[in-house]
VMD Tcl script that builds the backbone (N, CA, C; Angstrom):
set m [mol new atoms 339]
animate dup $m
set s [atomselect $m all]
$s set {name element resname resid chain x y z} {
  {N N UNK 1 A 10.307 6.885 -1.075}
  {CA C UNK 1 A 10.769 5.826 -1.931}
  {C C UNK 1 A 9.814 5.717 -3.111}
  {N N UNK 2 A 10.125 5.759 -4.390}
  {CA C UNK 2 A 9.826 5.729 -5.287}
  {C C UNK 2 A 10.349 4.509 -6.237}
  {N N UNK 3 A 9.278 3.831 -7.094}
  {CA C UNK 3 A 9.282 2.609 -8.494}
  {C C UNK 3 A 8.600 2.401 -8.936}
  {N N UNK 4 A 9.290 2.164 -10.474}
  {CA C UNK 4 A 8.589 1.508 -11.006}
  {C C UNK 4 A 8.378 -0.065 -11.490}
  {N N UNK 5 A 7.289 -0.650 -11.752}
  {CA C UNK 5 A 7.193 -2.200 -12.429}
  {C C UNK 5 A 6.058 -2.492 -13.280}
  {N N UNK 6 A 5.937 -3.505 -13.918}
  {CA C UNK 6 A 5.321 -3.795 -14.757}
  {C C UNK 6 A 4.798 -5.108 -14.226}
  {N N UNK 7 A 3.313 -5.434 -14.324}
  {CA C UNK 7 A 2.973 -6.759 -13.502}
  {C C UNK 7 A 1.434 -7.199 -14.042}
  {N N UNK 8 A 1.719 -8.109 -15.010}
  {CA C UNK 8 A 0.141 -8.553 -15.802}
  {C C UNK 8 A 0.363 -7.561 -16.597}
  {N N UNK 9 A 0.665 -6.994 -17.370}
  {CA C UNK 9 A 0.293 -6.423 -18.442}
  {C C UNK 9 A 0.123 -4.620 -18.190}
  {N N UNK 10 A 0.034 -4.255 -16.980}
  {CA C UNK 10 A 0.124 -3.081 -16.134}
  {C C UNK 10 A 1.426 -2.355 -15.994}
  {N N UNK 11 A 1.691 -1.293 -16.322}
  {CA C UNK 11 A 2.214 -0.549 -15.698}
  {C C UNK 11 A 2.303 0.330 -14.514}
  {N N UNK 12 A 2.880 0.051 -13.202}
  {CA C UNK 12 A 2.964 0.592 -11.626}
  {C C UNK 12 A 3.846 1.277 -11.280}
  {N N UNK 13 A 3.563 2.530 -10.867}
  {CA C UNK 13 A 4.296 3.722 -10.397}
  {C C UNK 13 A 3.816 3.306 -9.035}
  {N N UNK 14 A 5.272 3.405 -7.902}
  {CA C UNK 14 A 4.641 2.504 -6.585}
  {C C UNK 14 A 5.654 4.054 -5.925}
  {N N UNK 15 A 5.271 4.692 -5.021}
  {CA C UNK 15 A 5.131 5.659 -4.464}
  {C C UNK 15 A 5.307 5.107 -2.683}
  {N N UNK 16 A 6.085 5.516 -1.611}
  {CA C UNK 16 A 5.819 5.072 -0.343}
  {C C UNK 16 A 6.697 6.312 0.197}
  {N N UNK 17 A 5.491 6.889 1.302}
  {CA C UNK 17 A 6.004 7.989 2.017}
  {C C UNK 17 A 5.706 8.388 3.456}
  {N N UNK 18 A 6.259 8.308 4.245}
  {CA C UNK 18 A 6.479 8.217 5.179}
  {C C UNK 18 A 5.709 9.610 6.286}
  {N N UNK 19 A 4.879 8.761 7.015}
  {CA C UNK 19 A 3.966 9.894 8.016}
  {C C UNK 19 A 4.536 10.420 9.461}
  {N N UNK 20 A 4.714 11.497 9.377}
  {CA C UNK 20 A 5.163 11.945 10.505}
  {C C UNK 20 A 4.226 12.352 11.849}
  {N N UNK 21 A 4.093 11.447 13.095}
  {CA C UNK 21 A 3.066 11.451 13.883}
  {C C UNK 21 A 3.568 12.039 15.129}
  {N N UNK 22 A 2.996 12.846 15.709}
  {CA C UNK 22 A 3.809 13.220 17.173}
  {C C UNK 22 A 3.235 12.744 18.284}
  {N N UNK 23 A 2.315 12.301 18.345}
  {CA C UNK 23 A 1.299 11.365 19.398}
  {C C UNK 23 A 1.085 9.868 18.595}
  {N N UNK 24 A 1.642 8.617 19.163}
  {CA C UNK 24 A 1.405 7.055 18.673}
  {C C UNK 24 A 0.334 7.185 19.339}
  {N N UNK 25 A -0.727 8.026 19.997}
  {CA C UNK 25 A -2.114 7.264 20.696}
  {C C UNK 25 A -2.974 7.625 19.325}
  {N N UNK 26 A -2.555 8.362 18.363}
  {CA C UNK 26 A -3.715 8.680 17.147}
  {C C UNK 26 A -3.777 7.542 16.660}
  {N N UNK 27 A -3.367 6.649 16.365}
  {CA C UNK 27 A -3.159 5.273 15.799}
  {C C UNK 27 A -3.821 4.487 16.391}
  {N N UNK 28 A -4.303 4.812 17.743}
  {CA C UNK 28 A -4.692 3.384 18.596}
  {C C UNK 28 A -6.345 2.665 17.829}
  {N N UNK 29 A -6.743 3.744 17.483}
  {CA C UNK 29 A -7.971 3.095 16.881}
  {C C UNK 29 A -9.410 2.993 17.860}
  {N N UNK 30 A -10.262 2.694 17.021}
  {CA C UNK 30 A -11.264 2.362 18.414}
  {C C UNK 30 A -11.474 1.719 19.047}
  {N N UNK 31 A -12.476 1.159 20.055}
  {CA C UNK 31 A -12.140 0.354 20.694}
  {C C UNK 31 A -12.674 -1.285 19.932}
  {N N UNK 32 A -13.170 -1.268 18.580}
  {CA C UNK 32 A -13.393 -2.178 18.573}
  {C C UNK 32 A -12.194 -2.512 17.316}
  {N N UNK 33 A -11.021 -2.032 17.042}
  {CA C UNK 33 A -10.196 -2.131 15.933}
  {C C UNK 33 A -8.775 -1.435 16.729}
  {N N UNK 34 A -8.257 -2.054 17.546}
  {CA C UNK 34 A -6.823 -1.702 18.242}
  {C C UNK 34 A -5.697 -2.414 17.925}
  {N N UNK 35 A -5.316 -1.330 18.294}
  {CA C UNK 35 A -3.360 -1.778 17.292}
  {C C UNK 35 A -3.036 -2.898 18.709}
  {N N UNK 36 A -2.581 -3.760 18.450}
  {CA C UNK 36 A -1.810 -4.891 19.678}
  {C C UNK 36 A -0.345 -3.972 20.493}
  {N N UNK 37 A -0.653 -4.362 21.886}
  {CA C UNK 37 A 0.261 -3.857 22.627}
  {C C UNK 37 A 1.584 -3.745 21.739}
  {N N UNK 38 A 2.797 -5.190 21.159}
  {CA C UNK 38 A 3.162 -4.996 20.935}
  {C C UNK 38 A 3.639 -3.861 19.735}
  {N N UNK 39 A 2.330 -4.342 18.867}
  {CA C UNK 39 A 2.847 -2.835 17.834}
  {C C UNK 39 A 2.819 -1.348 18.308}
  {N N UNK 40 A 2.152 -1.315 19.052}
  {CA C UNK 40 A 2.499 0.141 19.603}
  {C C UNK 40 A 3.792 0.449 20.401}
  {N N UNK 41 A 4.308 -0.614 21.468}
  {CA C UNK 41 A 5.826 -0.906 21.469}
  {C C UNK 41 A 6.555 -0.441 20.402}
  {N N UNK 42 A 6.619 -1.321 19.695}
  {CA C UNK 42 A 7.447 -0.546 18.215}
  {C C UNK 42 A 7.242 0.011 17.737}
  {N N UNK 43 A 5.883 0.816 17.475}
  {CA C UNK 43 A 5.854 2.309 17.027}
  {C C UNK 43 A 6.465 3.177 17.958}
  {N N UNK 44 A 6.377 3.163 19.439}
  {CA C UNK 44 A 6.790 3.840 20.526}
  {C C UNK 44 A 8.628 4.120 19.836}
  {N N UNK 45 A 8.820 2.919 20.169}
  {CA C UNK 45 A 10.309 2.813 19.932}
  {C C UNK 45 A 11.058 3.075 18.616}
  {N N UNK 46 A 10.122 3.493 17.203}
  {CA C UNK 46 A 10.769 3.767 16.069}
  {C C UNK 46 A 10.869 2.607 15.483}
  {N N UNK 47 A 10.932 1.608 15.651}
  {CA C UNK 47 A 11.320 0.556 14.973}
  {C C UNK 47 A 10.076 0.046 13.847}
  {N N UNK 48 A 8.863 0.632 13.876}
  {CA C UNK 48 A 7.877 0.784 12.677}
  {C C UNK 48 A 7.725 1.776 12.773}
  {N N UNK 49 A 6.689 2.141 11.779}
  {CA C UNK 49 A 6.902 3.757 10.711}
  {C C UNK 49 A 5.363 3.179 9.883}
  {N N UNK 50 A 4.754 4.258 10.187}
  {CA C UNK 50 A 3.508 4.609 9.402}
  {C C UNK 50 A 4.213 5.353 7.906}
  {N N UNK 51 A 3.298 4.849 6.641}
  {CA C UNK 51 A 3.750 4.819 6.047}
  {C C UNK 51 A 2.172 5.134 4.827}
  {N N UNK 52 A 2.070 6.540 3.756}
  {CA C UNK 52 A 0.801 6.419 3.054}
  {C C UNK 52 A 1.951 5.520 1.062}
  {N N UNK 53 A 0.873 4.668 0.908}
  {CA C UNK 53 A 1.164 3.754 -0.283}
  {C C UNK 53 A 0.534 4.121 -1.210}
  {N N UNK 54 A 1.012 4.741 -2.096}
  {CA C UNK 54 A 0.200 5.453 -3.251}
  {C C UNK 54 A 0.800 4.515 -4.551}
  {N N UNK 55 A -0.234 4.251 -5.146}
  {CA C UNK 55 A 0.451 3.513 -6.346}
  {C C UNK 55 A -0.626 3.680 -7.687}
  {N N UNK 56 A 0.198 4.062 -8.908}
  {CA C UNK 56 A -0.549 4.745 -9.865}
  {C C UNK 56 A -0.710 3.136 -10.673}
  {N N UNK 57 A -1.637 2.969 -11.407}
  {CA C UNK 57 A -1.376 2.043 -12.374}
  {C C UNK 57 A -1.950 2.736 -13.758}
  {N N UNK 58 A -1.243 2.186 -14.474}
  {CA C UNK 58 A -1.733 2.513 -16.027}
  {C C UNK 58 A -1.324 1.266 -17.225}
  {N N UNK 59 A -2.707 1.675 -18.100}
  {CA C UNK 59 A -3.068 0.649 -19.319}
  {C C UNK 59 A -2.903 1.338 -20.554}
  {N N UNK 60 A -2.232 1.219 -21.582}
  {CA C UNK 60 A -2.439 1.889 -22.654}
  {C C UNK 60 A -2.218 3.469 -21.995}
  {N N UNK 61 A -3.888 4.449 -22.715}
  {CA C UNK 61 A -3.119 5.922 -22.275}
  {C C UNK 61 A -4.670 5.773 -20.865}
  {N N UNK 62 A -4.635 5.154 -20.128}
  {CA C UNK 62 A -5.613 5.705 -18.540}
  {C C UNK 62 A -5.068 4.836 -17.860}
  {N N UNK 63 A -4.925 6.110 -16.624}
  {CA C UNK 63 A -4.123 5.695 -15.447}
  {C C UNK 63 A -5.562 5.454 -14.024}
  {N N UNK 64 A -5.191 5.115 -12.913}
  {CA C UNK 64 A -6.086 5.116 -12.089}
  {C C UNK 64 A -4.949 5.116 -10.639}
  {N N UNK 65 A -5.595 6.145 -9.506}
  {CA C UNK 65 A -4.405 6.130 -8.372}
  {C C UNK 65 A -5.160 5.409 -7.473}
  {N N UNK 66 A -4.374 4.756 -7.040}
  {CA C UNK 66 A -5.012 3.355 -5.748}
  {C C UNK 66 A -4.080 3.881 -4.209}
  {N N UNK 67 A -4.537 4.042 -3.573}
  {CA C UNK 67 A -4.136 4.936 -2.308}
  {C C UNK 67 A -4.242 4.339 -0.507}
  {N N UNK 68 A -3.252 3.571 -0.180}
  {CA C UNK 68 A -3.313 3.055 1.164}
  {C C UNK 68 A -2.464 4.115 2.379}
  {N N UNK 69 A -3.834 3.935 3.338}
  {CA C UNK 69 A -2.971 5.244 4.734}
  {C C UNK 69 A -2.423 4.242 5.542}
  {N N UNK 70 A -1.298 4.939 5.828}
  {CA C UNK 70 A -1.057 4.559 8.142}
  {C C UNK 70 A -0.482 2.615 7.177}
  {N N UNK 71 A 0.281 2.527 6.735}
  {CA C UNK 71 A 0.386 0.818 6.671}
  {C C UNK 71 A 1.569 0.861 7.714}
  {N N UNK 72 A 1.704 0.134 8.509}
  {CA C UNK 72 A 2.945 0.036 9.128}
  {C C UNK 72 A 3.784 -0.932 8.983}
  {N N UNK 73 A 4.837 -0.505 8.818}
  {CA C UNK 73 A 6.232 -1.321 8.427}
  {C C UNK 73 A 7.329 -1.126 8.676}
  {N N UNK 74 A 8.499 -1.527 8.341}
  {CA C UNK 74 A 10.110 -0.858 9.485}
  {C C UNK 74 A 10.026 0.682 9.014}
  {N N UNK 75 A 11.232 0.844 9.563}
  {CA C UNK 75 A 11.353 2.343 10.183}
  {C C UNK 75 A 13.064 2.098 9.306}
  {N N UNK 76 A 13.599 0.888 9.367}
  {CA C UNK 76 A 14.429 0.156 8.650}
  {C C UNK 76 A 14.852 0.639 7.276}
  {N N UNK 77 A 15.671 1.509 6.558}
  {CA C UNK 77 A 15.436 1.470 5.075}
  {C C UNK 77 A 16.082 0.637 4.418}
  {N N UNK 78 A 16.851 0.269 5.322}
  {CA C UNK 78 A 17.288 -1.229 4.741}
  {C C UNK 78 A 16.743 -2.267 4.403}
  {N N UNK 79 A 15.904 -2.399 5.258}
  {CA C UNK 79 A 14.783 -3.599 5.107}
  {C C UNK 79 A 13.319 -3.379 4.488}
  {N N UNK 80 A 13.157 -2.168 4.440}
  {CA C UNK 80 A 11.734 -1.198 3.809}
  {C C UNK 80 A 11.671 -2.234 2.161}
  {N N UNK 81 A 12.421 -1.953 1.163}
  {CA C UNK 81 A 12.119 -2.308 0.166}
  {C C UNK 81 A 11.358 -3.966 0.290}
  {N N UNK 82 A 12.127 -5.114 0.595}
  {CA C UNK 82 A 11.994 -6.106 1.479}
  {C C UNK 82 A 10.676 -6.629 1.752}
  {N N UNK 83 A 10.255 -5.753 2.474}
  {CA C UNK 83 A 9.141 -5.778 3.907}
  {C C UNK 83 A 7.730 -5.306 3.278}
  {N N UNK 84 A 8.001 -4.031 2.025}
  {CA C UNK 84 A 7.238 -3.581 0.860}
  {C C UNK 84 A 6.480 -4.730 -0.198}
  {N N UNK 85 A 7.410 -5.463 -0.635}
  {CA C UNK 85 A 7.677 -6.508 -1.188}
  {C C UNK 85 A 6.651 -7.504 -0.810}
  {N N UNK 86 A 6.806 -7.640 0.776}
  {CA C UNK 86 A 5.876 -8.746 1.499}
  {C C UNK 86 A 4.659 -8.330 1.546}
  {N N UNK 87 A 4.511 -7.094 1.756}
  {CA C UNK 87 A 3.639 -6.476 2.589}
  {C C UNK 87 A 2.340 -6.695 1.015}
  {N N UNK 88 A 3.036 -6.175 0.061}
  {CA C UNK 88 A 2.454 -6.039 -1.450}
  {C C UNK 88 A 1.648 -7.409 -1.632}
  {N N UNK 89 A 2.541 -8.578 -1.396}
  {CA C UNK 89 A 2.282 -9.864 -1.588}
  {C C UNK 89 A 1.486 -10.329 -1.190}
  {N N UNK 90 A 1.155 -10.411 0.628}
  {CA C UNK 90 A 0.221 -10.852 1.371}
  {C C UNK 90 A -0.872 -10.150 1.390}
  {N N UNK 91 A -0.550 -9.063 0.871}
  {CA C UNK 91 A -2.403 -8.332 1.271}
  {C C UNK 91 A -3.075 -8.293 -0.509}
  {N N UNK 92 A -1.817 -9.143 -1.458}
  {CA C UNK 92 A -2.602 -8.957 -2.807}
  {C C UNK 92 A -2.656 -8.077 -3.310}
  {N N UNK 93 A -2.014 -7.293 -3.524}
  {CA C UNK 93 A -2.211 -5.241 -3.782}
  {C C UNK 93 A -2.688 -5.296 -5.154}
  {N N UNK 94 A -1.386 -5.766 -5.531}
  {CA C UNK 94 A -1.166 -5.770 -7.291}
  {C C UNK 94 A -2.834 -6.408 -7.820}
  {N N UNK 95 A -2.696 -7.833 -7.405}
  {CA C UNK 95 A -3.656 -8.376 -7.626}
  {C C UNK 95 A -5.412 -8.052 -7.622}
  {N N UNK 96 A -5.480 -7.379 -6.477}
  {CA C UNK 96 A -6.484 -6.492 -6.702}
  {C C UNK 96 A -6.430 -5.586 -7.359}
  {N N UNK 97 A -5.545 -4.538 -8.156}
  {CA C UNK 97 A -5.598 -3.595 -9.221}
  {C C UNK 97 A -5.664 -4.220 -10.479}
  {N N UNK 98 A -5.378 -5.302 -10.439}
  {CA C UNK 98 A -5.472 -5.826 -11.655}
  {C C UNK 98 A -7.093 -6.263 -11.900}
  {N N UNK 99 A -7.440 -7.078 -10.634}
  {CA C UNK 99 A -8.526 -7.380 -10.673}
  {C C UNK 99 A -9.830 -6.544 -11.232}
  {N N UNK 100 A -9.332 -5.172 -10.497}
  {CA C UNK 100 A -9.861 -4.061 -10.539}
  {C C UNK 100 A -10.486 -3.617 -11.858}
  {N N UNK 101 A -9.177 -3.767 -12.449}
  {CA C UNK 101 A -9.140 -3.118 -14.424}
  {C C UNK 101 A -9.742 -4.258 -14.783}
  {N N UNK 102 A -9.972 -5.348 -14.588}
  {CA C UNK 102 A -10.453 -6.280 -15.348}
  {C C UNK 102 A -12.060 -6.380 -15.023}
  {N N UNK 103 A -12.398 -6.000 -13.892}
  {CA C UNK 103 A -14.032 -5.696 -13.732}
  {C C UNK 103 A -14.581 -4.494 -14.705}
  {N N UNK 104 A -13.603 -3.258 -15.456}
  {CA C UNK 104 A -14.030 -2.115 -15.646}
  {C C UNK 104 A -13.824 -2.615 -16.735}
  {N N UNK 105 A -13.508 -3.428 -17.390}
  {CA C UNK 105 A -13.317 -3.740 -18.949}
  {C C UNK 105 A -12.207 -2.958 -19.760}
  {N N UNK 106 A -12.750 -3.339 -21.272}
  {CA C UNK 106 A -12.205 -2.311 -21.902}
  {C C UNK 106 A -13.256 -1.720 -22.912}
  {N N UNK 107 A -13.192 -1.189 -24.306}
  {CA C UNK 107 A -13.494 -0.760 -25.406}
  {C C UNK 107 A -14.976 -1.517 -25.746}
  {N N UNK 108 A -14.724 -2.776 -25.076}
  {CA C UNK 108 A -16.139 -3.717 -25.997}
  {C C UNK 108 A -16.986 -3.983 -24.626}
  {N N UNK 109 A -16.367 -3.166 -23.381}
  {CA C UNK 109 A -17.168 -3.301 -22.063}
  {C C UNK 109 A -16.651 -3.913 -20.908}
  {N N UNK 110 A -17.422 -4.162 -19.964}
  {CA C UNK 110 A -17.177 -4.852 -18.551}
  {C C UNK 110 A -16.604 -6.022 -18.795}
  {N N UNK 111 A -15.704 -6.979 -18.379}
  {CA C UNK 111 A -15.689 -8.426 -18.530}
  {C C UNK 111 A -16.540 -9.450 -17.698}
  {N N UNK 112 A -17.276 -8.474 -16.709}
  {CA C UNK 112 A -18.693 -9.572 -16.412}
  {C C UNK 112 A -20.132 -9.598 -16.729}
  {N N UNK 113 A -19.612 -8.341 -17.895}
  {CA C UNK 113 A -20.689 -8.126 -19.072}
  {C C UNK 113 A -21.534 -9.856 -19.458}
}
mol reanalyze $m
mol bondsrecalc $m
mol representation Tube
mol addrep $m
């Protein structure tokens, strides 16, 4: 799944592609960072889908690629765009890329110059 948007003044090429895993125990994590019974349930069962989030942003002419692994979300493509949407929202995505460009400045420097 591929889009584009425009958000603060940014231009976002939003990229989402889908990981193909043949063992759900690679996911489990260690023991001090584990996926909850239930989500592994629904990874078991298909009903979530590991997923890598690549999203380009660009200002004028420089771009920068911002790159999330393994996010899990439906398996649904019906509901994928949706769930993308949320997923973007609650964890702040945008907002931190923006944030991002605005720590690196521009032409006259840093903005916490």
């Amino acid at each position: 799944m591929k889009f584009e948007t425009e958000y603060k003044n940014l231009h976002f090429h939003i990229s989402l592609e889908i990981v193909s895993i043949a063992d759900v125990s690679l996911l489990l994590g260690d023991k001090f960072n584990r996926l909850p019974n239930q989500t592994l349930i629904e990874l078991k069962k298909g009903t979530l889908a590991p997923y890598n989030l690549v999203i380009k942003s660009k200002s004028a002419d420089e771009e920068r690629i911002h790159y999330w692994s393994h996010v899990l979300l439906t398996s649904d493509q019906a509901e994928l765009l949706e769930e993308l949407g949320f997923y973007l929202e609650d964890e702040e995505i945008l907002d931190s890329i923006v944030s991002n460009w605005e720590l690196a400045g521009d032409e006259l420097g840093p903005g916490w110059k």
